[in-house]
C-alpha positions as CSV (number, residue, x, y, z in Angstrom):
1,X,9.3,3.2,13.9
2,X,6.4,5.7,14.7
3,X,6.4,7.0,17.9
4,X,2.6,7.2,19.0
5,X,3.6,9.9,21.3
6,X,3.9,12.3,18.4
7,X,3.5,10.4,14.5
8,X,3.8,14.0,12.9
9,X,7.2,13.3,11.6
10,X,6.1,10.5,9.8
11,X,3.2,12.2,8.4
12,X,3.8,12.0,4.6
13,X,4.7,8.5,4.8
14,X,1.4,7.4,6.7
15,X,-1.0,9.1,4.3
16,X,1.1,7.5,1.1
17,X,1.1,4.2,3.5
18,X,-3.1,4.6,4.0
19,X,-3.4,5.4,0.3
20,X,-1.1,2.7,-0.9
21,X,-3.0,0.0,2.1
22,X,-6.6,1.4,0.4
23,X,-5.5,1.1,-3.2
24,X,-4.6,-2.6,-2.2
25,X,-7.7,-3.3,-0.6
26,X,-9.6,-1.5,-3.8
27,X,-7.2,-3.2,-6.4
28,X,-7.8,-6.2,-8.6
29,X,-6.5,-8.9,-6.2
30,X,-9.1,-7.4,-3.6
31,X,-6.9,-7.4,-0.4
32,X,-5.1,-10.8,-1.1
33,X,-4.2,-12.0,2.0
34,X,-5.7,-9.3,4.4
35,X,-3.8,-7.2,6.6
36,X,-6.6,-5.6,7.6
37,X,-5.4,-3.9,10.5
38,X,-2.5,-2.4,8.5
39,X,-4.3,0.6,7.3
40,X,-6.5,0.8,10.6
41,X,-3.1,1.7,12.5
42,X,-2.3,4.4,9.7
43,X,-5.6,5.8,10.2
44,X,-5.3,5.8,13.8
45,X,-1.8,7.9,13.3
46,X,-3.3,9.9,11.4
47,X,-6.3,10.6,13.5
48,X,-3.6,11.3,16.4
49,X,-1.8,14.3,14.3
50,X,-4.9,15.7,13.4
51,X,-4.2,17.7,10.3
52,X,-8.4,18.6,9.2
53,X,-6.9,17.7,5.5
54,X,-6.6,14.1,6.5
55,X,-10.3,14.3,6.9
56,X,-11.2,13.6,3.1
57,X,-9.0,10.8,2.8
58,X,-10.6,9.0,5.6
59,X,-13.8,9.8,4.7
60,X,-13.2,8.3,1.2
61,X,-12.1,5.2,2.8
62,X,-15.2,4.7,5.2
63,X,-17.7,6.1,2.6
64,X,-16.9,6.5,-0.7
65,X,-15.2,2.3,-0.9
66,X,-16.0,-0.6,-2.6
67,X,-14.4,-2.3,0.0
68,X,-16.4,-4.2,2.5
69,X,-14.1,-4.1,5.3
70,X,-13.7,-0.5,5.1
71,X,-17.4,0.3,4.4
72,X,-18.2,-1.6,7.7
73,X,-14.9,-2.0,9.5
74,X,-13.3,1.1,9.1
75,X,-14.8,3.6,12.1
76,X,-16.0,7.2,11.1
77,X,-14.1,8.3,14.7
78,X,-10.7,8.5,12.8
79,X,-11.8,10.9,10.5
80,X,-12.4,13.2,13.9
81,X,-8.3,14.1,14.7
82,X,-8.8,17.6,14.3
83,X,-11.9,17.9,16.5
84,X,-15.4,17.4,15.7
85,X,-15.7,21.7,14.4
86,X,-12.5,21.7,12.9
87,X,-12.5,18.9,10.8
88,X,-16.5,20.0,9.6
89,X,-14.9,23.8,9.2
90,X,-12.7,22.7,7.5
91,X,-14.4,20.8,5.1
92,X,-16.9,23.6,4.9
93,X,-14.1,25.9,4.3
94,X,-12.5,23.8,1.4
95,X,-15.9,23.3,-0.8
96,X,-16.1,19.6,1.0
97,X,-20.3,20.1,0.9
98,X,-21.3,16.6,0.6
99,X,-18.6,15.3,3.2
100,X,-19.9,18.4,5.7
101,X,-22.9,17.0,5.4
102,X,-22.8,13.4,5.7
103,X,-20.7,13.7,8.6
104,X,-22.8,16.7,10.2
105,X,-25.5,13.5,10.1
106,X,-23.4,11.0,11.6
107,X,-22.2,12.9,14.6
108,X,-26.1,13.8,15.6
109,X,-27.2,9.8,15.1
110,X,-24.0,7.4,15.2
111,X,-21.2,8.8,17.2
112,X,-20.6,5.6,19.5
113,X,-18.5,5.0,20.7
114,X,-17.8,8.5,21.5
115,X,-14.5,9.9,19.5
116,X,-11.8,10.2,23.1
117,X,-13.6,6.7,24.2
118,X,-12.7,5.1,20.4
119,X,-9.4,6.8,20.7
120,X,-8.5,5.7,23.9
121,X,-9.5,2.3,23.3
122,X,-7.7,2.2,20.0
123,X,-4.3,3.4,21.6
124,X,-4.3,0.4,24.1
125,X,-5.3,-1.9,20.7
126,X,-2.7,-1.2,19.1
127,X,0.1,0.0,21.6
128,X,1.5,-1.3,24.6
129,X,1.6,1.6,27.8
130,X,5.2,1.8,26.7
131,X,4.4,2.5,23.4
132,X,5.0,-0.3,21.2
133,X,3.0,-1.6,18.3
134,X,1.3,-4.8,19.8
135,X,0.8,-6.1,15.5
136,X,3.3,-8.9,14.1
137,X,5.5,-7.3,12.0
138,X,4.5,-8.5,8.3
């Protein structure tokens, strides 16, 4: 029901989506039954609006979890929709110190693959050329 050519209608319901998919993953039954790619296509919708305020929620769920998936799985590139300098200005802006930082790091040292290759390649995971979600519906 999200259009990848332009999510940002369904923006509200995609972060409470990630932050309901990551409190699952983070709850007692651990991710019962793994969806794991469930909140991997939020991310990626959220990446594609780019709202700099999205950052810290991504960031949370790459490095702040005590989830193994997301603490290896989940890719640092999503937390970029704003722009590399946007999203760290923004955190800079916003008293996000440790964030700035951390990420500061990771785009000198880790940024592969690079943020418009990830995203491209993460558009034709996900969607068809046409647009539609490739994922079995649960």
């Amino acid at each position: 029901m999200v259009d990848v050519g332009d999510p940002r209608p369904h923006h509200g319901m995609l972060r409470e989506l990630f932050d309901l998919e990551r409190d699952w993953r983070e709850g007692p039954d651990g991710g019962e039954s793994d969806e794991y790619e469930q909140i991997y296509v939020a991310a990626f919708l959220l990446f594609l609006i780019g709202d700099p305020a999205d950052s810290c929620r991504l960031y949370a769920a790459k490095f702040r979890t005590g989830d193994m998936d997301l603490g290896t799985g989940f890719d640092a590139q999503a937390i970029f929709g704003a722009g590399r300098h946007e999203t760290l200005r923004w955190l800079s802006e916003n008293g996000y110190t440790d964030e700035h930082a951390q990420l500061s790091e990771w785009l000198l040292h880790a940024e592969d693959p690079k943020i418009e290759d990830w995203a491209r390649h993460m558009r034709t995971y996900f969607y068809s050329p046409q647009g539609a979600l490739l994922l079995d519906e649960l």
